[in-house]
Steps between C-alpha positions, in 0.01 A plus 500: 500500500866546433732500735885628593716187558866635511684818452819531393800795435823508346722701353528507121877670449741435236717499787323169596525294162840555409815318668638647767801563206284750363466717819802716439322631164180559662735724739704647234123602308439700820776718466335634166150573726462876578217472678559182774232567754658490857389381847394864563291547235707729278637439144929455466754413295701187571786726620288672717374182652889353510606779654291435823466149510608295789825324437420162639271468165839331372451185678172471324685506138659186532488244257406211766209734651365596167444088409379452846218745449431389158457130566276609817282734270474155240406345795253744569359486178433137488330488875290770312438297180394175751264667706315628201485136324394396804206738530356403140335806427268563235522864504842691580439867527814713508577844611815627329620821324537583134803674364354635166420159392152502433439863540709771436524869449159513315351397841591331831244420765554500852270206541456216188317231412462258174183318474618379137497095470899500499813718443818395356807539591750653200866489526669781406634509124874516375471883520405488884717259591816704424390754678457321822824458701665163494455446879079552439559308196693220706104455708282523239404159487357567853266773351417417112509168326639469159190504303180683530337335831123473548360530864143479563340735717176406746311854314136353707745604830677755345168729366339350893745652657491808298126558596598477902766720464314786301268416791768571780582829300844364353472681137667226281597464127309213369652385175407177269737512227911479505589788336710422166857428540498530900565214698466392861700595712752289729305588801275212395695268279685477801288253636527248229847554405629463833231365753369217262128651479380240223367666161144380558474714774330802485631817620338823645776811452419771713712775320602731788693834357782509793814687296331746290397870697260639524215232542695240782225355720675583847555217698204539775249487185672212338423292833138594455565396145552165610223504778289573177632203270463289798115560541478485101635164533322335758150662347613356121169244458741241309651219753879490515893526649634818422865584586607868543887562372654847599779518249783746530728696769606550750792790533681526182711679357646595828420230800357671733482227769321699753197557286462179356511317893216843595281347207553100561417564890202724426336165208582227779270768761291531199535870658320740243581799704862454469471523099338876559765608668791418251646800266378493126810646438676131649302275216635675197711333236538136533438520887120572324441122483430523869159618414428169302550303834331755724195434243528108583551550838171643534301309307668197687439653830400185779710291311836355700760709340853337464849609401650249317831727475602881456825541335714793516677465137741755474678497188752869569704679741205765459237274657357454152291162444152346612309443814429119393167404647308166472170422713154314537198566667274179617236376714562373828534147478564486153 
């Protein structure tokens, strides 16, 4: 029977694979956002946000703070990327989000799975690329490589775990076929591009819709989400280590410190009640990607969870930037 050896959770930002050098234009692209989702749950401008932010947000804007934060998310990273080498597993499965990647307005499931033998990874074309802002377009090696990339997905898991969910009434979107021209998305490349995840091993995306209304799983179903991949697992006939990645999050565009600590304590209690009780209205926007590790956190429940580090990465006066987050889960002992 397979098995979960490890779990693991990091942050997948721009923010996080560009120099510290680059943080002022992250900042200055946040000025041009509308719609920057706040601590309280409401949409504002960036004035809006400037007008009421605390003061003492200057002392996080220096130059010697921003590199200090950087190097200790690197750091972060490669404690990450050692763990999972350590692990060896033959299966990763990870839960992450897709930004009209793979799907788009033609159809977007709250709930996806590919049971296809692999999926490739397409970098965007001249066209998309000068579209992209040069500060996204500064981290794109952490998301895409430079030529179409193959990664091969376990589809035996994948259509297994598919059958237990259906089971556990989670109505999915089984697909088998990469649509043309769509590629996948940096939720999941993630893991190779930055973690070292080696191109033999097979993947399991678990496509969770967390940005696009109306069909968000809230966050007390996508524990029981992970309770269900869990048991699909463990009940998957074919021996063998499987690794869970929650990829995304936390806060961003706004840090929202508060929130991010709330859901950090409530994954080391593995406390499943204290995911009902947060706001939908809080996990909008970027701050979404909280539902990707809420998902791991219950499938990876009885595990010891730890923090390798939570950064606060403010990058303007506004308290615009990311919640950095980096974790594992483990056995005891291990």
């Amino acid at each position: 029977m397979a098995e979960v050896v490890l779990g693991l959770a990091s942050s997948h930002t721009p923010q996080l694979s560009t120099s510290a050098d680059f943080w002022t234009e992250h900042g200055a692209r946040d000025r041009r956002n509308a719609r920057l989702l706040g601590p309280d749950g409401r949409y504002h401008s960036y004035d809006e946000l400037l007008a009421d932010a605390d003061p003492a947000l200057s002392a996080e804007l220096e130059p010697a703070v921003w590199r200090n934060k950087f190097d200790r998310s690197q750091a972060a990273v490669a404690a990450l990327a050692a763990r999972l080498a350590a692990a060896e597993p033959d299966v990763v499965v990870i839960v992450g989000d897709d930004q009209h990647e793979l799907f788009g307005e033609d159809g977007v499931p709250a709930i996806g799975l590919f049971t296809g033998d692999s999926l490739w990874d397409l970098p965007p074309d001249a066209r998309q690329l000068a579209r992209i802002p040069p500060d996204i377009r500064a981290a794109g090696w952490a998301a895409h490589a430079d030529v179409p990339d193959e990664y091969p997905v376990a589809a035996g898991l994948s259509e297994h775990l598919a059958g237990v969910l259906t089971e556990r009434e989670f109505d999915l979107t089984v697909m088998s076929r990469q649509p043309d021209g769509r590629g996948l998305g940096h939720a999941f490349t993630f893991a190779r591009r930055r973690l070292g995840l080696g191109p033999a091993v097979p993947i399991v995306p678990v496509l969770l819709n967390t940005y696009y209304p109306p069909n968000v799983p809230p966050p007390g179903r996508c524990w029981r989400l992970g309770q269900a991949l869990r048991a699909g697992i463990e009940s998957w006939a074919q021996p063998g280590r499987v690794a869970i990645f929650a990829s995304g999050g936390l806060s961003h565009f706004v840090v929202a410190e508060q929130l991010d600590r709330r859901v950090l304590a409530g994954l080391d209690a593995a406390d499943a009640g204290a995911f009902e009780k947060i706001p939908v209205e809080l996990l909008r926007s970027g701050t979404s990607e909280i539902l990707n590790w809420i998902t791991a956190g219950g499938a990876l429940a009885g595990l010891a969870f730890h923090l390798v580090d939570y950064i606060a990465a403010y990058r303007s006066p506004a308290g615009t930037g990311v919640g950095m987050a980096f974790a594992t889960w483990e056995r005891n002992g291990v």
